[in-house]
VEXMARZA-803101 format. One record per residue (C-alpha): x, y, z; residue in three letters. Coordinates in pm, whole numbers, padded with zeros to 5 digits, always signed. Example, Ala and Ser with C-alpha at 12.3 -4.5 7.8 and 13.67 -1.06 7.14 Angstrom:
2
+01230-00450+00780ALA+01367-00106+00714SER
//
This chain:
431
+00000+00000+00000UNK+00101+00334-00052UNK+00065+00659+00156UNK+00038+01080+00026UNK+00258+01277+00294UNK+00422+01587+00248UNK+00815+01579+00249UNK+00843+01769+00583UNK+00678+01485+00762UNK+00921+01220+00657UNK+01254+01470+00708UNK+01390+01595+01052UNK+01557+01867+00882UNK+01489+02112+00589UNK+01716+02377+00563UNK+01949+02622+00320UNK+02315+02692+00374UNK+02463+03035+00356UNK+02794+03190+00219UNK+03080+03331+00447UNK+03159+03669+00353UNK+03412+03638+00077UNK+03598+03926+00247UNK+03698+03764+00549UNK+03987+03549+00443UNK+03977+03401+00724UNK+03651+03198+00653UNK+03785+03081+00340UNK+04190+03034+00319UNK+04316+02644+00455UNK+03952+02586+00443UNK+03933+02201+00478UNK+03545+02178+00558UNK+03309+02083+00194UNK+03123+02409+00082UNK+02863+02280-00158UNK+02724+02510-00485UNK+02377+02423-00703UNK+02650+02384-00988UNK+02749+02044-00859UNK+02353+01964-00853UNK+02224+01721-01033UNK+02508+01424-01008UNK+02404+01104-00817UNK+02597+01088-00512UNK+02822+01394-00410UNK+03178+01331-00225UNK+03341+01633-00234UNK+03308+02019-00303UNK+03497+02276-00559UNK+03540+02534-00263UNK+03611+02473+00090UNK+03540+02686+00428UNK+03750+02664+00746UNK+03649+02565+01074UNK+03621+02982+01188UNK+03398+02999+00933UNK+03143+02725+01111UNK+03248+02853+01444UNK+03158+03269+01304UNK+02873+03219+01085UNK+02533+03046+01097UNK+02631+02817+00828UNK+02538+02399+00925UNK+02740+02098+00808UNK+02461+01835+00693UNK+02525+01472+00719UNK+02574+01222+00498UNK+02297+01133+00297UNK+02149+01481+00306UNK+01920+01500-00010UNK+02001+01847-00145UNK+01783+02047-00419UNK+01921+02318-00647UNK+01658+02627-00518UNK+01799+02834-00794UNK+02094+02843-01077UNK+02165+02862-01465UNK+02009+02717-01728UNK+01923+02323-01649UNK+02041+02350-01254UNK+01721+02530-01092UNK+01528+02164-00913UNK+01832+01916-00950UNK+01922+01706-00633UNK+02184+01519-00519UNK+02280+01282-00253UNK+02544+01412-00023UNK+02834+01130+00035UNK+03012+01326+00271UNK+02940+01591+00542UNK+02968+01930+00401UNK+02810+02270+00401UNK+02643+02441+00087UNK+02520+02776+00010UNK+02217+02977+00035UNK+02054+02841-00264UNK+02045+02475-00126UNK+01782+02275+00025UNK+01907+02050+00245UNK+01692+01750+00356UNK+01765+01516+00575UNK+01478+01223+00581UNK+01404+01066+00889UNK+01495+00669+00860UNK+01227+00602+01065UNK+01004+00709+00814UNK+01124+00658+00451UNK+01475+00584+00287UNK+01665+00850+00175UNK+01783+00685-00179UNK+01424+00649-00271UNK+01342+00961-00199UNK+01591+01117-00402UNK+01466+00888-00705UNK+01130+01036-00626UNK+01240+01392-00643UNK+01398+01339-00936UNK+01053+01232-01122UNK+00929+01528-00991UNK+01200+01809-01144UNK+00982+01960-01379UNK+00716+01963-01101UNK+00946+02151-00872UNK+01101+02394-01160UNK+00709+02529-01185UNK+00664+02579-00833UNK+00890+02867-00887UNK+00885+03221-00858UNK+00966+03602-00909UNK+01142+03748-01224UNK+01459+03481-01166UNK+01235+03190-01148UNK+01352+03104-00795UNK+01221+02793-00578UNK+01214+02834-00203UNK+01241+02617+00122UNK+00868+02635+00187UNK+00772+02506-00107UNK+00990+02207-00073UNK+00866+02155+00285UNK+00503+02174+00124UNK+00549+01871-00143UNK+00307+01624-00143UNK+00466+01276-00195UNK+00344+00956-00260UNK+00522+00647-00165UNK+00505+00294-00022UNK+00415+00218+00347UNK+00677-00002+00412UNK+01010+00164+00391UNK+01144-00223+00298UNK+01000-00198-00043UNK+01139+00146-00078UNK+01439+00034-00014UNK+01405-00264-00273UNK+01303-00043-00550UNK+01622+00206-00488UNK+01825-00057-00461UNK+01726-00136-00831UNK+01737+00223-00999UNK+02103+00255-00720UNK+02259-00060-00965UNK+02185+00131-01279UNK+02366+00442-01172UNK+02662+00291-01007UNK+02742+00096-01330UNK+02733+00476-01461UNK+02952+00578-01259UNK+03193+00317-01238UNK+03224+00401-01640UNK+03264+00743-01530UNK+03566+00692-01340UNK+03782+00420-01575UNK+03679+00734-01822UNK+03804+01024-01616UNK+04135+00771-01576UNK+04185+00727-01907UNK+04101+01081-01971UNK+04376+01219-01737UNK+04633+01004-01919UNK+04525+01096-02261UNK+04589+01455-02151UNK+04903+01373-01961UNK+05021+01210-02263UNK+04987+01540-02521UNK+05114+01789-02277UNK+05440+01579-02192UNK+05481+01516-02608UNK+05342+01839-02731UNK+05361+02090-02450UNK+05723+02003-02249UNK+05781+01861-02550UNK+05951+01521-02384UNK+05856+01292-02665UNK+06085+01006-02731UNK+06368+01093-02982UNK+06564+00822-03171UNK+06698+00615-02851UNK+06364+00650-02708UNK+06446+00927-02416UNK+06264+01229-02360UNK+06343+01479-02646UNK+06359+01802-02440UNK+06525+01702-02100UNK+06772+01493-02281UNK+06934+01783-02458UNK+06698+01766-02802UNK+06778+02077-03008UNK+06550+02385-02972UNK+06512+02672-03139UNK+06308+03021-03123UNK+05986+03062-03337UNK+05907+03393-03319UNK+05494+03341-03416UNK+05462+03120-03093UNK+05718+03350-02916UNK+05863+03034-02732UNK+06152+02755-02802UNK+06046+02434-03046UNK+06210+02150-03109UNK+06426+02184-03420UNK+06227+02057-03770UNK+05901+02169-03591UNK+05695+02417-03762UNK+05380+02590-03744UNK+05028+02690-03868UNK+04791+02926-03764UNK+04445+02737-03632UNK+04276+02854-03973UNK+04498+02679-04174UNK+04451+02342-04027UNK+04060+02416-04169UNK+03890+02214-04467UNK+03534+02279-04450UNK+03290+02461-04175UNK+02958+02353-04159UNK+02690+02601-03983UNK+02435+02481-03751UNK+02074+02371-03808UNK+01724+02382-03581UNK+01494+02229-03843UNK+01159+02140-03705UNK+00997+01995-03443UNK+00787+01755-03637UNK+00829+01619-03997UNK+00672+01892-04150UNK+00649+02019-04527UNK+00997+01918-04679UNK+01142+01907-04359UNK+01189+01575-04371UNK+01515+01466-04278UNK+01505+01274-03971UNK+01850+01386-03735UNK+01934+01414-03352UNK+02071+01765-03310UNK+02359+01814-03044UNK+02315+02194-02882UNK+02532+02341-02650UNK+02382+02212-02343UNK+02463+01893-02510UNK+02847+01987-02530UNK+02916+01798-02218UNK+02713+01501-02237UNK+02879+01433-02553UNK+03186+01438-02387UNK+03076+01227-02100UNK+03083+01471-01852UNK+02687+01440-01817UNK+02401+01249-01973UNK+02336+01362-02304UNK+02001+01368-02402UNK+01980+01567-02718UNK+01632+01646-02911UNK+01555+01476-03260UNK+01487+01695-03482UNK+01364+01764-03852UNK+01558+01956-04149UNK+01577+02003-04521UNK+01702+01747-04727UNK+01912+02008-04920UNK+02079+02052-04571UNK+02204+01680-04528UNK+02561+01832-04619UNK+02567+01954-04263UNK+02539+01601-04145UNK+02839+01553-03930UNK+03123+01275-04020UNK+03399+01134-03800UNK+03665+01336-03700UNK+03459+01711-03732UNK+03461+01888-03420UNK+03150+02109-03265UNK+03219+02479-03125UNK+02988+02623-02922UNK+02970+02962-03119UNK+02680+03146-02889UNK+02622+03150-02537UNK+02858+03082-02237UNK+02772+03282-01972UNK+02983+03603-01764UNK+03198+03331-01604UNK+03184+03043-01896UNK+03306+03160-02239UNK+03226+03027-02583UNK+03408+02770-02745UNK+03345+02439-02598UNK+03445+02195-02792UNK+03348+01820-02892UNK+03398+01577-03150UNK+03290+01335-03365UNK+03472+00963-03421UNK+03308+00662-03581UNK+03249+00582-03221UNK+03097+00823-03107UNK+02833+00812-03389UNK+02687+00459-03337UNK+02578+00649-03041UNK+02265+00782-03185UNK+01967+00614-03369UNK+02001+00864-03642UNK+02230+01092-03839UNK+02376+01380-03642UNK+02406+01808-03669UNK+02442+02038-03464UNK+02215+02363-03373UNK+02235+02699-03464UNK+02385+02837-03167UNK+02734+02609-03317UNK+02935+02537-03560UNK+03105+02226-03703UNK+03403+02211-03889UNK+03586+01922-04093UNK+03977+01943-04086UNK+04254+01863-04375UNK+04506+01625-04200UNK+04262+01383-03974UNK+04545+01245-03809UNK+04577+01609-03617UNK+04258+01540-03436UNK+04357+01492-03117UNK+04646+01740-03089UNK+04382+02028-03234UNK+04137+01910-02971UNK+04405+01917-02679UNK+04529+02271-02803UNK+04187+02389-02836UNK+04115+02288-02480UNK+04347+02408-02335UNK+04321+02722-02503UNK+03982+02738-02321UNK+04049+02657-02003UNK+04299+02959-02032UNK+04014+03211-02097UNK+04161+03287-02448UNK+03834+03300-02580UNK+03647+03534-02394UNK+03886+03830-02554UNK+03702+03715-02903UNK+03353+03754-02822UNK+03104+04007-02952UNK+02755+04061-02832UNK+02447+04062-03031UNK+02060+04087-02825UNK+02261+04017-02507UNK+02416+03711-02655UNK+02806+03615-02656UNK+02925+03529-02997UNK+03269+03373-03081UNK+03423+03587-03295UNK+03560+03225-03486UNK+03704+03414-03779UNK+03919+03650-03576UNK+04034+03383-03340UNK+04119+03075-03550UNK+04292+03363-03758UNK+04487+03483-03466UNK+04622+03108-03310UNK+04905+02968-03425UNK+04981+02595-03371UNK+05326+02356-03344UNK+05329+02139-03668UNK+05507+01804-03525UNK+05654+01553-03760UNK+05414+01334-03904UNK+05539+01016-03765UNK+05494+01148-03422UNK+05168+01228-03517UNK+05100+00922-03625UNK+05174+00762-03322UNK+04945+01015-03072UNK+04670+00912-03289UNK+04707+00562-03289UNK+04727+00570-02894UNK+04453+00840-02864UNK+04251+00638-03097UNK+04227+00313-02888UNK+04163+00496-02597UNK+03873+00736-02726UNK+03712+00376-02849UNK+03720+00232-02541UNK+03553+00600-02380UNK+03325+00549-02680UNK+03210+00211-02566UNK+03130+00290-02214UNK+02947+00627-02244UNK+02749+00395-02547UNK+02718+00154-02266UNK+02553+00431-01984UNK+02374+00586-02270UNK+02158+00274-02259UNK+02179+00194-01870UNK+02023+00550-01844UNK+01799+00498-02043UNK+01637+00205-01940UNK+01714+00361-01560UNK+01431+00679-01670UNK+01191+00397-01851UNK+01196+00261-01536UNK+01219+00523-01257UNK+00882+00653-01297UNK+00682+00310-01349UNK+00847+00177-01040UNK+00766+00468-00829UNK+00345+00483-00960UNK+00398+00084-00840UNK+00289-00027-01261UNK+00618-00220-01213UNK+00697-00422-00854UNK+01006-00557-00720UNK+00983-00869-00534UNK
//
């Protein structure tokens, strides 16, 4: 049997964090105690925190560690974050735009909870309010919840959605692994430039000739050259938002990657992108392996344009159908293939420097990449092509294998949301 209670009945706390004043160093520098953000929202379980306060801080302040298995919901935030919740893994504090709920174990189980709350996101994103669209505490406190009686078959039917997402994130982690080396890998070859010369030593440190190129305004190993970014360019393909529905000639059946999509592509969250409808005289901007997708509008004050992903043969048997991507990017197809993976790792990096927000303009409040002006502008190390050769090789068998497990939680998440809400309305028991 089940039971209708509201979720302040089943918690014994519901509750927001605050920040320390950012002024006071002294709340914030050695800080060794988690200090939780809604940008973290929205993953599974949570174990640790981007910023950290000190112990003054909790001592000074009003501020409240929560315990582990606090359930916490994103009250407000950017874009997709407002009504995500997570499942705190570790005791930490969070901001003021947290709610914090810790459920009473006497009366439900926490983990089935949290699968409940997440069937009722879009629920909780309309509850909200004002001109930013904010939820509150009391709202939370307020929702009505329906769930089993006895907190053993609650526990059951997390226990069944828990196995789907820990596979996920097991394939998160061997991913993030293999990521880190593919990345330790190009900066040691093309960065400190410590690739193996003829006896198979480290190029740089073992006395390797280098010489001054004035266009990159640093030292390269001798019989290097370079390119600017542009010239690395075969074809650029502009984005596409079709239709909706197969409608008139738009006919052309294609799943469209946006760039809220940017990350879930490159397994850094689920992708879900929309499938979409477009000309059949636009099938030329189908993407192929090997382009690569720039996020060409959006970002935000403190995110710039120019995310990047990219296409292999792997990552296409991904999708059911053939694959563009919106408006709001651009794809582009370069000349030597075998340069995939050192443009992606410059291009990367060149964002996480902030290069790009000094080439974006602003159109209806918008940021646009100025792409032109910046691949223009970027000039790149040309390595020989047998060493080349052999980064691409490597990075090839290890973006396959990346390939095959975010194919792999594509479909456990998938079959984990097919599930989630049939299980919780009880049209689907577990024994």
């Amino acid at each position: 049997m089940n039971r209708v209670t509201k979720l302040k009945d089943i918690s014994s706390t519901i509750g927001s964090g605050i920040t320390p004043s950012r002024s006071n160093k002294n709340f914030w520098i050695g800080g060794t105690i988690p200090w939780l953000k809604t940008g973290q929202l929205g993953e599974h379980k949570i174990y640790d925190t981007n910023e950290k306060i000190t112990k003054y801080a909790l001592a000074n302040t009003g501020i409240k560690i929560f315990p582990v298995n606090t359930l916490s919901i994103a009250l407000y935030g950017e874009g997709k974050t407002r009504g995500n919740v997570s499942i705190l893994k570790s005791e930490m504090t969070t901001n003021q735009a947290c709610c914090n709920i810790v459920i009473d174990k006497t009366k439900a189980d926490y983990e089935f909870i949290y699968y409940l709350l997440k069937t009722k996101y879009n629920q909780l994103r309309n509850l909200s309010s004002g001109i930013r669209k904010n939820l509150n505490a009391d709202y939370i406190k307020e929702l009505e919840i329906n769930l089993p009686s006895k907190i053993t078959v609650q526990q059951k039917i997390a226990t069944v959605l828990s196995s789907l997402d820990s596979k996920i994130e097991f394939n998160n982690r061997i991913n993030a692994e293999l990521e880190a080396m593919s990345k330790t890998l190009y900066d040691y070859w093309f960065v400190q430039f410590d690739f193996p010369n003829a006896n198979g030593k480290p190029y740089k440190s073992s006395g390797g000739k280098m010489l001054w190129n004035e266009e990159l305004k640093r030292d390269i190993p001798d019989g290097w050259g370079v390119k600017k970014m542009s010239e690395w360019i075969d074809i650029d393909k502009s984005g596409d938002w079709g239709r909706e529905e197969h409608e008139g000639k738009f006919t052309k059946k294609v799943t469209c990657i946006r760039g809220a999509d940017i990350n879930g592509l490159n397994g850094l969250e689920e992708l879900k992108p929309p499938v979409r409808y477009i000309l059949q005289k636009n099938s030329f901007k189908i993407l192929k392996s090997h382009d690569l997708i720039i996020e060409i509008s959006g970002g935000s004050p403190t995110q710039s344009t120019g995310r990047l992903a990219y296409i292999t043969d792997a990552t296409l048997k991904r999708f059911n159908n053939p694959v563009i991507c919106s408006n709001f990017c651009k794809a582009i197809s370069i000349k030597d293939k075998k340069m995939l993976y050192n443009l992606i790792y410059y291009w990367n990096s060149l964002y996480d420097s902030g290069a790009f927000f000094g080439y974006e303009g602003k159109t209806t409040g918008i940021k646009n990449l100025l792409f032109d002006s910046f691949v223009n502008s970027y000039w790149t190390v040309v390595p020989p092509d047998t060493l080349v050769d052999k980064f691409y090789k490597v990075m090839t068998t290890i973006q396959d294998k990346k390939q095959v497990a975010l194919s792999e939680n594509q479909k456990l998440a998938e079959l984990r949301d097919w599930l989630l809400p049939m299980l919780m309305n009880g049209q689907v028991k577990v024994k």
